[in-house]
C-alpha positions, 0 to 999 in steps of 0.5 A: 369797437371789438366786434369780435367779441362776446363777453361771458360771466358765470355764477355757481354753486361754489368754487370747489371741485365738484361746484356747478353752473347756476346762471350764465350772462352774455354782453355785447360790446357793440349794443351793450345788450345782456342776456342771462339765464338760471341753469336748472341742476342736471340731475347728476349736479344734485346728486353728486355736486356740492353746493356752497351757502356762502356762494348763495349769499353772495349771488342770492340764486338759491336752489328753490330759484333754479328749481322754479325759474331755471332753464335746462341745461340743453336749452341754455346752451342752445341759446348761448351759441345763438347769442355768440354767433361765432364770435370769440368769447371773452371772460375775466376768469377763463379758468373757473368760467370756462370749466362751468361751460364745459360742465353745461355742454356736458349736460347739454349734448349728453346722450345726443349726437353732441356728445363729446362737443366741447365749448368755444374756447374762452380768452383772457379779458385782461389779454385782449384788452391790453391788445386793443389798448396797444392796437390803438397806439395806448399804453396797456397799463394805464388804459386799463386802470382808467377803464376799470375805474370808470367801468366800476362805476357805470357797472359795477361787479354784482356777482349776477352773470348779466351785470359782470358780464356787462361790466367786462364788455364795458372795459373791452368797450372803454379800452377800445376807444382811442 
């Protein structure tokens, strides 16, 4: 079982340049246990990011949901090093999820003795589960479609952060088995 691992999914106000986090989610790959949490906009996100409608359609996170049931960004974070413990962090889109952390921490530790701290490096889901499928002797290519079939259907894809994180631990998970 890839202990080792925490798996991580963001959701944002877009894809553009200047999008933000709006919710974060954490899978286990041993318990399967999920935790999640709606970021509230750092003041400077609503001032200057942007805030794509389709993203919202997609997701269902509006403003009016993290304005009422959002987290501060501080408090977010906070609770996700506690949940990833050290471990390595694992996402399916490193290059959009890892600039989402690095915006949280940034609002996170501005102006605190934190400032300049920098997220715990994300690696590739699809990497790491094509290592594990060769560690245990199997052929990465074919592990990995079998397991992203059967993953589709225990957990499929929601564009909430929980759930596709989740569904990525259930891959690291299913990929593990020999």
């Amino acid at each position: 079982m890839p202990s080792r691992f925490v798996c991580i999914d963001f959701e944002a106000s877009g894809l553009e340049p200047k999008s933000f986090p709006t919710e974060i989610g954490l899978s286990d790959p041993v318990t399967g246990a999920v935790w999640s949490r709606l970021i509230r906009p750092y003041p400077v996100w609503s001032a200057e990011g942007e805030w794509n409608p389709a993203s919202e359609a997609v997701t269902g996170i509006s403003r009016a949901m993290l304005a009422a049931d959002g987290l501060d960004p501080l408090s977010v974070y906070t609770e996700a090093l506690t949940v990833i413990a050290g471990r390595d962090v694992v996402s399916d889109s490193p290059g959009f999820d890892g600039k989402w952390f690095a915006a949280l921490v940034a609002a996170a530790v501005y102006g605190t003795d934190g400032a300049g701290e920098a997220p715990p490096p994300l690696q590739d889901l699809i990497k790491v589960a094509w290592k594990l499928a060769a560690d245990r002797g199997r052929r990465p290519d074919i592990a990995w479609q079998k397991t992203e079939l059967e993953a589709c259907l225990r957990f499929p894809m929601t564009h909430r952060a929980g759930p596709d994180a989740r569904h990525n631990v259930e891959l690291l998970r299913l990929v593990a088995v020999a």
